[in-house]
Wavefront OBJ file of the C-alpha trace (Angstrom):
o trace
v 98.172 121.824 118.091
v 97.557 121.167 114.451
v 98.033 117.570 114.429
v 94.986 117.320 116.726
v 92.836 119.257 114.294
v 94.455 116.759 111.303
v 93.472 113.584 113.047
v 89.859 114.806 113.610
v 90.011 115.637 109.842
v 91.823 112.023 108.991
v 89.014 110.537 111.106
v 86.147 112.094 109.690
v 87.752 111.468 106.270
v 88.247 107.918 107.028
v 83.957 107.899 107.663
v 83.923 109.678 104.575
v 85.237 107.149 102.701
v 83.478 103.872 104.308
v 81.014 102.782 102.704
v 79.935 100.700 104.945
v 79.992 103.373 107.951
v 77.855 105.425 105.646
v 75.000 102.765 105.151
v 74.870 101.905 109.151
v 74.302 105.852 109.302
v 71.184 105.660 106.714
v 70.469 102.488 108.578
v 70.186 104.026 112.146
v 67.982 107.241 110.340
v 65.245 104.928 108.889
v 65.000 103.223 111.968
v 64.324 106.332 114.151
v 62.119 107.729 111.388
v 60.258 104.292 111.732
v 60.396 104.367 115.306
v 58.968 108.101 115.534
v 56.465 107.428 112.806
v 54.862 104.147 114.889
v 54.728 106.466 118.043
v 57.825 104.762 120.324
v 60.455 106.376 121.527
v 64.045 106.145 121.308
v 65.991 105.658 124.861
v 70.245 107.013 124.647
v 72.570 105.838 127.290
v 76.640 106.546 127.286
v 79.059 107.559 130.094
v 81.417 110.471 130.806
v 81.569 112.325 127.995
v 79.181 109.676 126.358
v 76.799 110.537 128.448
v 76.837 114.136 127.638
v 76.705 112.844 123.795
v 73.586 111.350 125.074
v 71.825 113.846 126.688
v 72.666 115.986 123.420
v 71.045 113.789 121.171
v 68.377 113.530 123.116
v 68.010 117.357 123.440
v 67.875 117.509 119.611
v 64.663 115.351 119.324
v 62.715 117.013 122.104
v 64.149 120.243 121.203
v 64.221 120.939 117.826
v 67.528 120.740 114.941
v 66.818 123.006 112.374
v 63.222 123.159 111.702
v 60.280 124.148 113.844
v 57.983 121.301 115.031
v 56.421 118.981 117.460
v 58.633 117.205 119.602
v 59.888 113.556 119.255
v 60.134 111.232 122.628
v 63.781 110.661 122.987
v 65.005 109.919 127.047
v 68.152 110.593 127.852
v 69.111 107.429 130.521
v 71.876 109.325 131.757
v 70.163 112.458 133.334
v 68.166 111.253 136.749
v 70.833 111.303 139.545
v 68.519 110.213 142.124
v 67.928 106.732 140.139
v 71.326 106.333 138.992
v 72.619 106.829 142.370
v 70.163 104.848 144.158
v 70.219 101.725 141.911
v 74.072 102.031 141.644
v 74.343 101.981 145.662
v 72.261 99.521 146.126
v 72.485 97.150 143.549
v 75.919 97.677 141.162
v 76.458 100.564 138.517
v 77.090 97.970 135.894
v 73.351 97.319 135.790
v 71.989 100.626 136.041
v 71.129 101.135 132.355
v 69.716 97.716 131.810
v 67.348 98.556 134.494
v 66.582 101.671 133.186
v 66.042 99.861 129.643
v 63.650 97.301 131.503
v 61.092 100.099 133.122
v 61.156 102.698 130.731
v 61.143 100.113 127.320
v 58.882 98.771 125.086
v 58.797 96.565 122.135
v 59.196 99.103 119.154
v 61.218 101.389 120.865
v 64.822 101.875 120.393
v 67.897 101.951 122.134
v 70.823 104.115 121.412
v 73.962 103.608 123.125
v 77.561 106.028 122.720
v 80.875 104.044 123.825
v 84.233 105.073 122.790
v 85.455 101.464 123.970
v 82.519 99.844 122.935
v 83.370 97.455 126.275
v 81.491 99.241 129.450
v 79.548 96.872 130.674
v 76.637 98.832 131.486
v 76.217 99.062 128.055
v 75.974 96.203 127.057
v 73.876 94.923 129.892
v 71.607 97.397 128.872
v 71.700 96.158 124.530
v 71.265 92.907 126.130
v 68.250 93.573 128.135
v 66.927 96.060 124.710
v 66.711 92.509 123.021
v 64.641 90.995 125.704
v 62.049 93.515 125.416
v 61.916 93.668 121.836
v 63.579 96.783 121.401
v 65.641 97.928 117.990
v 69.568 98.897 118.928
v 71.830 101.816 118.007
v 75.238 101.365 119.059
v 78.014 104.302 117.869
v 80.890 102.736 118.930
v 85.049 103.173 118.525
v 87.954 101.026 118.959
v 86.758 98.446 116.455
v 83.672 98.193 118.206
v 84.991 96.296 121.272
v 82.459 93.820 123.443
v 79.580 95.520 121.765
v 80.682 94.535 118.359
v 77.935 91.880 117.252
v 75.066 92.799 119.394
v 73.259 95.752 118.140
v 71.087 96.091 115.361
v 72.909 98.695 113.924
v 76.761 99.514 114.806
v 78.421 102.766 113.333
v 81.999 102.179 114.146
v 84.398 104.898 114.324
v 87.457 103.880 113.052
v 89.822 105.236 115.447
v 90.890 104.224 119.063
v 91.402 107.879 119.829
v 88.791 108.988 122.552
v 88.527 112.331 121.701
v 88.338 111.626 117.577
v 85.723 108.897 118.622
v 83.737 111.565 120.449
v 83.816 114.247 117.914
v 83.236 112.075 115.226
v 80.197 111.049 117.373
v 79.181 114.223 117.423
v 79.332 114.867 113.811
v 77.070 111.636 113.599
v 74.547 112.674 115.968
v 74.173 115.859 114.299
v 74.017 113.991 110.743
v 70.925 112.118 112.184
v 68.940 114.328 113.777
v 69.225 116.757 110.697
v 68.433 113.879 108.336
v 65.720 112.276 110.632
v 63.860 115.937 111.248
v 64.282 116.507 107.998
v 62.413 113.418 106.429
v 59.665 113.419 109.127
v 59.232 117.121 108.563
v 59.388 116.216 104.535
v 62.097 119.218 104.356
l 1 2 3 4 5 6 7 8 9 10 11 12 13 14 15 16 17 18 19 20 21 22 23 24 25 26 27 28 29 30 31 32 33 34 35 36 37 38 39 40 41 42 43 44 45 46 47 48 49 50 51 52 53 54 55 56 57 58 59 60 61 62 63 64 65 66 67 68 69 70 71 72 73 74 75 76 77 78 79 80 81 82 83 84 85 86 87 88 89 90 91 92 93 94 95 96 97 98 99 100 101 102 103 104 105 106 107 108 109 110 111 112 113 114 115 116 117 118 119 120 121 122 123 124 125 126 127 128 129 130 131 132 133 134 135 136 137 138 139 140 141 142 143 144 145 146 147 148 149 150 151 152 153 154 155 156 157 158 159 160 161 162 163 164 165 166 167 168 169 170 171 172 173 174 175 176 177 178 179 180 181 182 183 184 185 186 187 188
């Protein structure tokens, strides 16, 4: 059981220690401070537990982190089953996000997308379709940052190709953000 808790240290660590992880972290806060600041919205998207990381994140916006105050437009893409399930029936799952990207998006807006693979396709449909519509992209990614690798604005790798070290280093990051991001908008 310990060696689980050691590689979700070694992982974390290993962030610890990038440099360049670190700076695509600041980079992904001082877009969503821009982004909040200009009145968009940020729009998350992952699947399985990816998706939950999404809904999380966005809960922390809305919500609040750590500090009382008005709440920042963050959609979760993953949380209306009677879309997802419609569009995926009729049309094809893989495109489900991307069309979720296309109504809800605008130019100044961002995209944030969780993938442990960093190769659903979904996902990338949907940083594809981001581009088109002039929206900024957030990828947190794993594996080396599989199929995704090149396309986002900002990608915050985890270096692992453990799923569940991915995903709680994930976490960790999410948390990291919305602290830093409430923090600087609240000037706290």
């Amino acid at each position: 059981m310990k060696h689980y808790i050691q590689e979700s240290i070694d992982t974390k660590k290993a962030i610890l220690e990038d440099e360049g992880i670190l700076s695509a972290i600041e980079d992904g806060i001082n877009l969503i401070v821009d982004c909040f600041n200009s009145g968009s919205k940020i729009l998350i998207a992952g699947n399985g537990g990816s998706a939950a990381d999404a809904q999380h994140f966005a809960a922390e916006f809305v919500g609040r982190f750590k500090h009382e105050r008005r709440g920042y437009p963050a959609i979760a893409l993953t949380t209306d089953s009677s879309i997802m399930t419609a569009w995926s029936n009729d049309y094809h799952f893989d495109s489900v996000f991307e069309r979720k990207v296309e109504a809800l998006g605008n130019e100044g807006d961002i995209l944030i997308v969780f993938s442990t693979s960093g190769n659903s396709k979904n996902i990338l449909k949907a940083i594809h379709k981001a581009h088109e519509h002039g929206l900024k992209t957030v990828a947190l990614l794993g594996c080396n940052g599989g199929g995704a690798k090149g396309f986002a604005h900002v990608e915050i790798i985890v270096p692992s190709d453990n799923t569940p070290r991915i995903q709680e280093a994930h976490v960790m990051i999410l948390h990291i953000i919305a602290e830093e991001v409430e923090a600087r908008l609240v000037g706290k």
